[in-house]
MDTraj code that builds the backbone (N, CA, C; nanometers):
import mdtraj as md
import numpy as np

residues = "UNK UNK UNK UNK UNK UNK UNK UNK UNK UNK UNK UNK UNK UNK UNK UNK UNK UNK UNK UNK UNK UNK UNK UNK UNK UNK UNK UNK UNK UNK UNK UNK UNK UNK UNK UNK UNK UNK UNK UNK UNK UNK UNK UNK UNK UNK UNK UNK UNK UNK UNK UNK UNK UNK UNK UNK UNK UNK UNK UNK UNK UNK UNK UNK UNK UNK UNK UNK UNK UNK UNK UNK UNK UNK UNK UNK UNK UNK UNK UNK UNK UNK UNK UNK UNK UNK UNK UNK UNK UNK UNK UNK UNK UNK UNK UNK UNK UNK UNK UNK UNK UNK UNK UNK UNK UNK UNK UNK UNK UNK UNK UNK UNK UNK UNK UNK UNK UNK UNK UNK UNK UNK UNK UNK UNK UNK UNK UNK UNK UNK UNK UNK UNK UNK UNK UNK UNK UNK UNK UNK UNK".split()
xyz = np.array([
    [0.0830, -0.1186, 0.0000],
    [0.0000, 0.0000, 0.0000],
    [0.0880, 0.1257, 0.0000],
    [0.2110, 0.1159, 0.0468],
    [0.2751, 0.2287, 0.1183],
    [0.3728, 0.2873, -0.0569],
    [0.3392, 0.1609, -0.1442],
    [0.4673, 0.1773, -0.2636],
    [0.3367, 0.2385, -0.3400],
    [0.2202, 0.1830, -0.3718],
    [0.1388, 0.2852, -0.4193],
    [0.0799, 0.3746, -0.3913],
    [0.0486, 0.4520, -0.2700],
    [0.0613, 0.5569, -0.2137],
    [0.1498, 0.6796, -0.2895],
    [0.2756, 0.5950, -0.2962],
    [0.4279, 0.7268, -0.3426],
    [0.3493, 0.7150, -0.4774],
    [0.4054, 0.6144, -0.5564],
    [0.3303, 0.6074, -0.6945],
    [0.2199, 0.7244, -0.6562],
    [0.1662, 0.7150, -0.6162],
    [0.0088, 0.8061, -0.6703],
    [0.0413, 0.9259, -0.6642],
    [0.1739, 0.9795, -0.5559],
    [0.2096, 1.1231, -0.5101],
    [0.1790, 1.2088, -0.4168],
    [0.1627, 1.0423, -0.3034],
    [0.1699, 1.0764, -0.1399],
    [0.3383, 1.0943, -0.1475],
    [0.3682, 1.2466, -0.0496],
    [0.4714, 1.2492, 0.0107],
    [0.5680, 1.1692, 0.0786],
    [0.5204, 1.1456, 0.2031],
    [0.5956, 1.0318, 0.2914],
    [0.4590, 0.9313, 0.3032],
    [0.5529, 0.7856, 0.2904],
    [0.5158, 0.7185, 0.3574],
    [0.5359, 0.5790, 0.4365],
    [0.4590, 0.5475, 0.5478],
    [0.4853, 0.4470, 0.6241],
    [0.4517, 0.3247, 0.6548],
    [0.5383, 0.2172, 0.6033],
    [0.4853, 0.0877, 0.6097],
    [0.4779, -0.0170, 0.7248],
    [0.4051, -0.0994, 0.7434],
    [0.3470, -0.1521, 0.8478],
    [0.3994, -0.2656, 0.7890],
    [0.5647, -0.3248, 0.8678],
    [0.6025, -0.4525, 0.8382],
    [0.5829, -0.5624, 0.9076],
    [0.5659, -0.6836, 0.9457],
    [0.5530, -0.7634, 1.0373],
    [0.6934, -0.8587, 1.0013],
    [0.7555, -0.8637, 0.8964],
    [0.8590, -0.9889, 0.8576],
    [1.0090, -0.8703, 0.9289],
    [1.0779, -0.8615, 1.0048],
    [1.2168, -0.7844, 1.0019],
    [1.2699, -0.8151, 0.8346],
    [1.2790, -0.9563, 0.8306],
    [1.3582, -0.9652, 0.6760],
    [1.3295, -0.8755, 0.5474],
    [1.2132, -0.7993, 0.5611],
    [1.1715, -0.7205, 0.4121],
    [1.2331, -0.5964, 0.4714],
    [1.2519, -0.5783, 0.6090],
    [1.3509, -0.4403, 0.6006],
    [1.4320, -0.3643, 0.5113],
    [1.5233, -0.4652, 0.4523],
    [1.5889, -0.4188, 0.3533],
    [1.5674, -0.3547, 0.2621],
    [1.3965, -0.4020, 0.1839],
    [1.3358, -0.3909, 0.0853],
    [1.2625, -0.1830, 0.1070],
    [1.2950, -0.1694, 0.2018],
    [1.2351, -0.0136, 0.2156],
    [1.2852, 0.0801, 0.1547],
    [1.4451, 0.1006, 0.1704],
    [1.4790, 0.2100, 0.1039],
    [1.4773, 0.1769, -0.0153],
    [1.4964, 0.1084, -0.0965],
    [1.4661, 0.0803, -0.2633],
    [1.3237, 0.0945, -0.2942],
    [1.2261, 0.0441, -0.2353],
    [1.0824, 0.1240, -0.2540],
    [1.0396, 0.2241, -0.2528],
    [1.1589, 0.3319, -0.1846],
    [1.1183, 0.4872, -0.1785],
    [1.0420, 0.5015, -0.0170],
    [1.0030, 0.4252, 0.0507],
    [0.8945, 0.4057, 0.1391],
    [1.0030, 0.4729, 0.2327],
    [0.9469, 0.5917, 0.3034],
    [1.0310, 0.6666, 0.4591],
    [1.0481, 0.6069, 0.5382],
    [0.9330, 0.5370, 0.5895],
    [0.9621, 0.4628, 0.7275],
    [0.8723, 0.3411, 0.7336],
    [0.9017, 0.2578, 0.8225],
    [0.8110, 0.1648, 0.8679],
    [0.7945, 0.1545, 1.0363],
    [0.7004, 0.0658, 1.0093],
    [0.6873, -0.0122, 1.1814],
    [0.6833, -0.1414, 1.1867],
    [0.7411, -0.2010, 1.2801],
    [0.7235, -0.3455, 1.3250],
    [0.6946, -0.3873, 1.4034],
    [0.5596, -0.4265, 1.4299],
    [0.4745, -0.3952, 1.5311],
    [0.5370, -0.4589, 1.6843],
    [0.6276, -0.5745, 1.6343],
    [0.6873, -0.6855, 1.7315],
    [0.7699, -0.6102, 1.7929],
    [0.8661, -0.5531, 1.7227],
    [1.0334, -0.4738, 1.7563],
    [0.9239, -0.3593, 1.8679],
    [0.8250, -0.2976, 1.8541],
    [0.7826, -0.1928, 1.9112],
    [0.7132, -0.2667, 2.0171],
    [0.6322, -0.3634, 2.0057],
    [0.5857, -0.4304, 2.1746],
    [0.6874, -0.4253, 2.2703],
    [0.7557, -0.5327, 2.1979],
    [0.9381, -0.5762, 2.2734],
    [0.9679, -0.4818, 2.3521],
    [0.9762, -0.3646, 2.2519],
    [1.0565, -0.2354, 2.3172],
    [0.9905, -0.1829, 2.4449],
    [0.8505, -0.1451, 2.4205],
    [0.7725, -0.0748, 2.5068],
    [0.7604, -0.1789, 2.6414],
    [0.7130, -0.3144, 2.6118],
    [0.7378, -0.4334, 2.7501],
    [0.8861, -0.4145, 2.8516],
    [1.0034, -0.4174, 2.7219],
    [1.1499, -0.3801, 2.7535],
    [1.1721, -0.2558, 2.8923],
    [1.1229, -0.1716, 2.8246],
    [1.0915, -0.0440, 2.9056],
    [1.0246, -0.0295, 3.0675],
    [0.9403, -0.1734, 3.1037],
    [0.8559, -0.1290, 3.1982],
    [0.9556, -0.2325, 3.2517],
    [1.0257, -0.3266, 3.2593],
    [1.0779, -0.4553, 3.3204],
    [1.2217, -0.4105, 3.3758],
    [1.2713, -0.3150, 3.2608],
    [1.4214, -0.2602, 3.3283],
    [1.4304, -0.1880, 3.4532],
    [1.5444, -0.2061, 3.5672],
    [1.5811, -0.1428, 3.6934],
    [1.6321, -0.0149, 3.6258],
    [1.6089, 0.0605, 3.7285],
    [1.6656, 0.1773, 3.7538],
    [1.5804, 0.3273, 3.6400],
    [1.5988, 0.4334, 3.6199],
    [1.4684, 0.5248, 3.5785],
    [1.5207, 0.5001, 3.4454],
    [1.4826, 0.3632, 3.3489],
    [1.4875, 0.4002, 3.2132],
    [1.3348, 0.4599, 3.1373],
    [1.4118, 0.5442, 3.0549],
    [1.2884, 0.6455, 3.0009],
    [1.2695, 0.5355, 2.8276],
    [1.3499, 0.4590, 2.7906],
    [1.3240, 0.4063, 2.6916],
    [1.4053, 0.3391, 2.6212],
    [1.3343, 0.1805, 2.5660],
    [1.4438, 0.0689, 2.5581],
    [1.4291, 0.0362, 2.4183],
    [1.4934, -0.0093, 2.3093],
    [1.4945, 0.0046, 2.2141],
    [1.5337, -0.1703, 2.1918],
    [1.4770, -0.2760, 2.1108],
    [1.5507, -0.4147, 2.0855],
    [1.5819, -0.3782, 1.9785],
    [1.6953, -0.4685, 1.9424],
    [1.8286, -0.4129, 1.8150],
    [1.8294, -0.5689, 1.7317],
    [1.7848, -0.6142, 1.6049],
    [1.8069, -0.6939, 1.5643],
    [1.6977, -0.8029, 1.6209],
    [1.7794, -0.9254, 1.5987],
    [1.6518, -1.0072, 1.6797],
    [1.6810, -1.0156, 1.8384],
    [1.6450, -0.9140, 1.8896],
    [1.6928, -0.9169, 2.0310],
    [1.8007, -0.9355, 2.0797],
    [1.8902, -0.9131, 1.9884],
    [2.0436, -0.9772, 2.0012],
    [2.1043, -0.8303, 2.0786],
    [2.0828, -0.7224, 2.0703],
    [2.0950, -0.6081, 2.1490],
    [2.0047, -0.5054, 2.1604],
    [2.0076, -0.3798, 2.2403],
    [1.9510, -0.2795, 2.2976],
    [2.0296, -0.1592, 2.3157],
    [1.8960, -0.0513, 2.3036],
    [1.9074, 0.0638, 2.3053],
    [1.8537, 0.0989, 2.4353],
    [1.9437, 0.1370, 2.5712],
    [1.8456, 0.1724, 2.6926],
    [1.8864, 0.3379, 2.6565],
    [1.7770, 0.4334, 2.7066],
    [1.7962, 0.5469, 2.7554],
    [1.7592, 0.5755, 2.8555],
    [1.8327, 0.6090, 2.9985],
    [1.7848, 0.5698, 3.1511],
    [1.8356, 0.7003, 3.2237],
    [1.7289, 0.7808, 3.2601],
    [1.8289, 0.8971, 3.3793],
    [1.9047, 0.8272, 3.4674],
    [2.0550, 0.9214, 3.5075],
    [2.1334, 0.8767, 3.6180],
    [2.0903, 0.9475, 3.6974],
    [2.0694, 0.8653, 3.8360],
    [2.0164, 0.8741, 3.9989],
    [2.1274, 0.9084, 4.0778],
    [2.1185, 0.9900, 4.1327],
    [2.2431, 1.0380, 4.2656],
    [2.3435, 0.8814, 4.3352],
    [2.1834, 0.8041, 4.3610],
    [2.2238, 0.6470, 4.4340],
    [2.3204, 0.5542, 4.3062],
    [2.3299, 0.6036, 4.1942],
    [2.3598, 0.5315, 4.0963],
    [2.5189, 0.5316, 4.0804],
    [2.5601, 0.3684, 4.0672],
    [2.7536, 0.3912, 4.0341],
    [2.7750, 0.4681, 3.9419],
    [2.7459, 0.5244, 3.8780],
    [2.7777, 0.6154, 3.7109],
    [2.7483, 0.7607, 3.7970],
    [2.6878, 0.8016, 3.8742],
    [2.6822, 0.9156, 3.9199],
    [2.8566, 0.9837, 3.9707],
    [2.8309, 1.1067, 3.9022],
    [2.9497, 1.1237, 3.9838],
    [3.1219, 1.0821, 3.9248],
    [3.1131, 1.0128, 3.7946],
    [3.2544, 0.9482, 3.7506],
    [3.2502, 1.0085, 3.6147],
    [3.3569, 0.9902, 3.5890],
    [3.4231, 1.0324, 3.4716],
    [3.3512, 0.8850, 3.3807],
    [3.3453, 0.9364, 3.2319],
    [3.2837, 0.7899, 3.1553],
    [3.4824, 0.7185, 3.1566],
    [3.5411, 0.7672, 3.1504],
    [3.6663, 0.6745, 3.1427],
    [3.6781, 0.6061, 3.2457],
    [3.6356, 0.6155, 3.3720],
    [3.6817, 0.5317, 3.4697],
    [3.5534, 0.4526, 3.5075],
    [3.4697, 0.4356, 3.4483],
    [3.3365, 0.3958, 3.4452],
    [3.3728, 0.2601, 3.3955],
    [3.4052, 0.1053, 3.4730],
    [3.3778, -0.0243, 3.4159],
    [3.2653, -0.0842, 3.3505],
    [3.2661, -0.0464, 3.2377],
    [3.1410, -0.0911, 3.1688],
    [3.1790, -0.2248, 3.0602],
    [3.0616, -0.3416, 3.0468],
    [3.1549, -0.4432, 3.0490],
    [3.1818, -0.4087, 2.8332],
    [3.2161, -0.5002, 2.8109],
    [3.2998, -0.4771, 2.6667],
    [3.1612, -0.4544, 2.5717],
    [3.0661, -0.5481, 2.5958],
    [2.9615, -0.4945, 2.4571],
    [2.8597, -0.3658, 2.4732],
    [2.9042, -0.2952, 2.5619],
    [2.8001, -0.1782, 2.5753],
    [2.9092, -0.0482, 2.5310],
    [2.8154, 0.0537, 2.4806],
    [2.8700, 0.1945, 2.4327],
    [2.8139, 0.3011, 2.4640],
    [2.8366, 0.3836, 2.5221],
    [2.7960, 0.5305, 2.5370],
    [2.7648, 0.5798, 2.4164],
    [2.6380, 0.6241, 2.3646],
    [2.5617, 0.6787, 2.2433],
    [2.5881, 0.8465, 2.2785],
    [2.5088, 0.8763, 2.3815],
    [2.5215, 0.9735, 2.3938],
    [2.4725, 1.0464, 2.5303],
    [2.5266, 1.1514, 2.5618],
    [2.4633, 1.1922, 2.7357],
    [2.4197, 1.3388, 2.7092],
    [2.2581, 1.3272, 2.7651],
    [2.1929, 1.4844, 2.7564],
    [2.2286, 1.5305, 2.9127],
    [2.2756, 1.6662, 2.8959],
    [2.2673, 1.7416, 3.0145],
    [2.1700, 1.8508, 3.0092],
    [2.0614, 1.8162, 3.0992],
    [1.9438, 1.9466, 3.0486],
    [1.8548, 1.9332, 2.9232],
    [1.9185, 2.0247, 2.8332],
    [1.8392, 2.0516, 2.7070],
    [2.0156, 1.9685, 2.6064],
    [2.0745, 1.9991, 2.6303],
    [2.2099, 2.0221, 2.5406],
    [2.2484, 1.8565, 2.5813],
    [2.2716, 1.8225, 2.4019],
    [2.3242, 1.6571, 2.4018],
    [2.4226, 1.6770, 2.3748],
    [2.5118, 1.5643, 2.4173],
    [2.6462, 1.5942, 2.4253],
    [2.7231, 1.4587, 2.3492],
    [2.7979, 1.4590, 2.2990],
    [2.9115, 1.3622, 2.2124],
    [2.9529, 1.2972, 2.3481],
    [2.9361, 1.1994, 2.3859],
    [3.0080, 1.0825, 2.4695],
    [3.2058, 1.0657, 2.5043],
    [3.2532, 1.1458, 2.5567],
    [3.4498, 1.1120, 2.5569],
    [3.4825, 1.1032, 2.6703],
    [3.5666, 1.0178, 2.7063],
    [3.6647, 0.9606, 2.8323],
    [3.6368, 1.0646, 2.9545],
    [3.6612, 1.2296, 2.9566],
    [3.6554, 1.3436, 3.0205],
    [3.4970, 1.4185, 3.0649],
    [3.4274, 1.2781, 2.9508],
    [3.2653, 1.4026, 3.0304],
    [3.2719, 1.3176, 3.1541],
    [3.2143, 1.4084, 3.2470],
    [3.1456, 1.3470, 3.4055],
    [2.9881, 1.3094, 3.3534],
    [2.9351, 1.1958, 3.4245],
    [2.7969, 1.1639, 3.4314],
    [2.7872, 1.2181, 3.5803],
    [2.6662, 1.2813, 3.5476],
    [2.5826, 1.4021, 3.7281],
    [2.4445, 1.2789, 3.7614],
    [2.4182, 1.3254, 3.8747],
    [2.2572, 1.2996, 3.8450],
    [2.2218, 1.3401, 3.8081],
    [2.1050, 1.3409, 3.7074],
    [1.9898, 1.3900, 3.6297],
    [2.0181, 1.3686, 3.4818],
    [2.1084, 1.3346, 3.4443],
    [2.1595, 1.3071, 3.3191],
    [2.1359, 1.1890, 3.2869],
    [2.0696, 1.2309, 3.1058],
    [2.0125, 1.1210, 3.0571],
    [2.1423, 1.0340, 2.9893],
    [2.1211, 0.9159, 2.9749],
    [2.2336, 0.8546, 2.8971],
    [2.1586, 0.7709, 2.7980],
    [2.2496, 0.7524, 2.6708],
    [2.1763, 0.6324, 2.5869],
    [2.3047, 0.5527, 2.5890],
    [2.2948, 0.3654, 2.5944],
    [2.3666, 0.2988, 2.6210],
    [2.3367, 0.2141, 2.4823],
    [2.4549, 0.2037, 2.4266],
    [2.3696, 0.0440, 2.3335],
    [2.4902, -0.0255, 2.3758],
    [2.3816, -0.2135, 2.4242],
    [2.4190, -0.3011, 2.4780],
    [2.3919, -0.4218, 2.3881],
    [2.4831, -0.5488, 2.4431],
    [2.4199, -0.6700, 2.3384],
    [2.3879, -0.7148, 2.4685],
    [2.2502, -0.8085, 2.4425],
    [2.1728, -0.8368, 2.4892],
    [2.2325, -0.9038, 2.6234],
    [2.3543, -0.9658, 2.6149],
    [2.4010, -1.0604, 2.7419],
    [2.4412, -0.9449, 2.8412],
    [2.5123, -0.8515, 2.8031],
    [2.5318, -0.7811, 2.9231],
    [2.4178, -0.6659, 3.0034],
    [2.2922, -0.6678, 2.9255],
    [2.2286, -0.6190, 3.0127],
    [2.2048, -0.6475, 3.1441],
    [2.2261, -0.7596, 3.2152],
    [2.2417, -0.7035, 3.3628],
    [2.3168, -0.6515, 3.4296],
    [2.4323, -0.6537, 3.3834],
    [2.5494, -0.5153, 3.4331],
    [2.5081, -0.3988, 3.3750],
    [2.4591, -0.3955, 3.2861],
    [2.4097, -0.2412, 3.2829],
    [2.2675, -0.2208, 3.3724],
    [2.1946, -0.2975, 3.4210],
    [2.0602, -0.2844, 3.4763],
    [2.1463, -0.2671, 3.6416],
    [2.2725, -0.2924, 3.6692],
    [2.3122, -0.3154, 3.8213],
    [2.3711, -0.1536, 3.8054],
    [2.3987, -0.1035, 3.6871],
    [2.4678, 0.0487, 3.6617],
    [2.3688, 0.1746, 3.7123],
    [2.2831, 0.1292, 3.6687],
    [2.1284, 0.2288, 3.6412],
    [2.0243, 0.1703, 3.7694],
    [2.0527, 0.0360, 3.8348],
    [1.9743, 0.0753, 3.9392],
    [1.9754, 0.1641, 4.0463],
    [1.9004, 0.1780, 4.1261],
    [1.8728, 0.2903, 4.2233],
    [1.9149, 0.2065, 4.3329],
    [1.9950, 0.2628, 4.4650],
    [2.0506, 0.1564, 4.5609],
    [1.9378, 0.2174, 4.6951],
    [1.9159, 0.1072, 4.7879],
    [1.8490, 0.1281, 4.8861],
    [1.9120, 0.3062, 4.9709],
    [2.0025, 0.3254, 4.9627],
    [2.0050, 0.4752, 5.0010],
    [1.8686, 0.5533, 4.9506],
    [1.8675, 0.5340, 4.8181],
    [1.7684, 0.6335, 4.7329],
    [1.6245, 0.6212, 4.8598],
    [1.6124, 0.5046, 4.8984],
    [1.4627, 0.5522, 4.9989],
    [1.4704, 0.5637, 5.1205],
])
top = md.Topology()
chain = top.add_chain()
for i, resn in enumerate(residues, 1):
    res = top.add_residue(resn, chain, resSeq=i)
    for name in ("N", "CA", "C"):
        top.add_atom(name, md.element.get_by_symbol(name[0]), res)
traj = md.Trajectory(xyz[None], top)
C-alpha cells in the first residue's frame, strides 16, 4: 500500500512490516519509514521490566541487542565518575549523554551528574550489568 501511495504522489510514507527480513526492501521502494509492530511491543514491555529510571528501551536486531535510555540517579555507580573510569563491560557503548536541554558527544573526560540522561547500546548478554549500573541503591529511599 505504502509503494502505491508514493506512486500516486503521497509524500511520505509508512509501512506496516511484520517480517524484520523485508527491512531491507524499504529504502529501494522509496517508502520513509516503517513499523514493526513486534520490535515496538518488545521495546515498550522492555521499558517497563528494566531497573533503575529508564525512560526508553529500544531491541536491536533479533533481540540480540539494545538501546536503553535511563536517567542517572544520585544512588547510581555512574553518578558522579568520569565515563573513562566507568567499568562498563565490553559490549556496551555510550551513544550519547543529555545534560538538560544540550546533548552531548560521549568522551573519556565528560562526568555523568545525576539527572543526566544517557543512551547505552548493549548486546543483549550484558544487560544485567548495565541494569546493576542504572539501578537505584536502597540509600535512594
Amino acid at each position: 500500500v505504502a509503494v502505491r501511495a508514493k506512486q500516486a504522489g503521497c509524500q511520505m510514507t509508512i509501512a506496516l512490516v511484520n517480517d524484520p527480513t523485508l527491512a531491507p526492501l524499504i529504502a529501494p521502494l522509496d517508502i520513509d519509514a516503517y513499523i514493526n509492530p513486534r520490535a515496538t511491543t518488545v521495546s515498550s514491555i522492555l521499558r517497563h521490566i528494566r531497573h533503575g529510571r529508564v525512560r526508553a528501551v529500544y531491541s536491536i536486531g533479533d533481540a540480540e541487542a539494545e538501546m536503553i535510555e535511563a536517567q542517572v540517579l544520585s544512588t547510581s555507580p555512574l553518578s558522579g565518575r568520569l565515563i573513562r573510569d566507568i567499568e562498563f563491560p565490553e559490549g556496551v557503548l555510550v551513544g550519547a549523554v543529555m545534560k538538560g536541554e544540550r546533548v552531548l558527544k560521549p568522551t573519556g573526560d565528560l562526568r555523568i551528574d545525576s539527572g543526566d540522561v544517557i543512551a547505552l547500546f548493549t548486546m543483549s548478554k550484558d544487560v544485567p550489568e548495565v541494569e546493576r549500573l542504572l539501578q537505584v541503591s536502597i540509600d535512594f529511599f
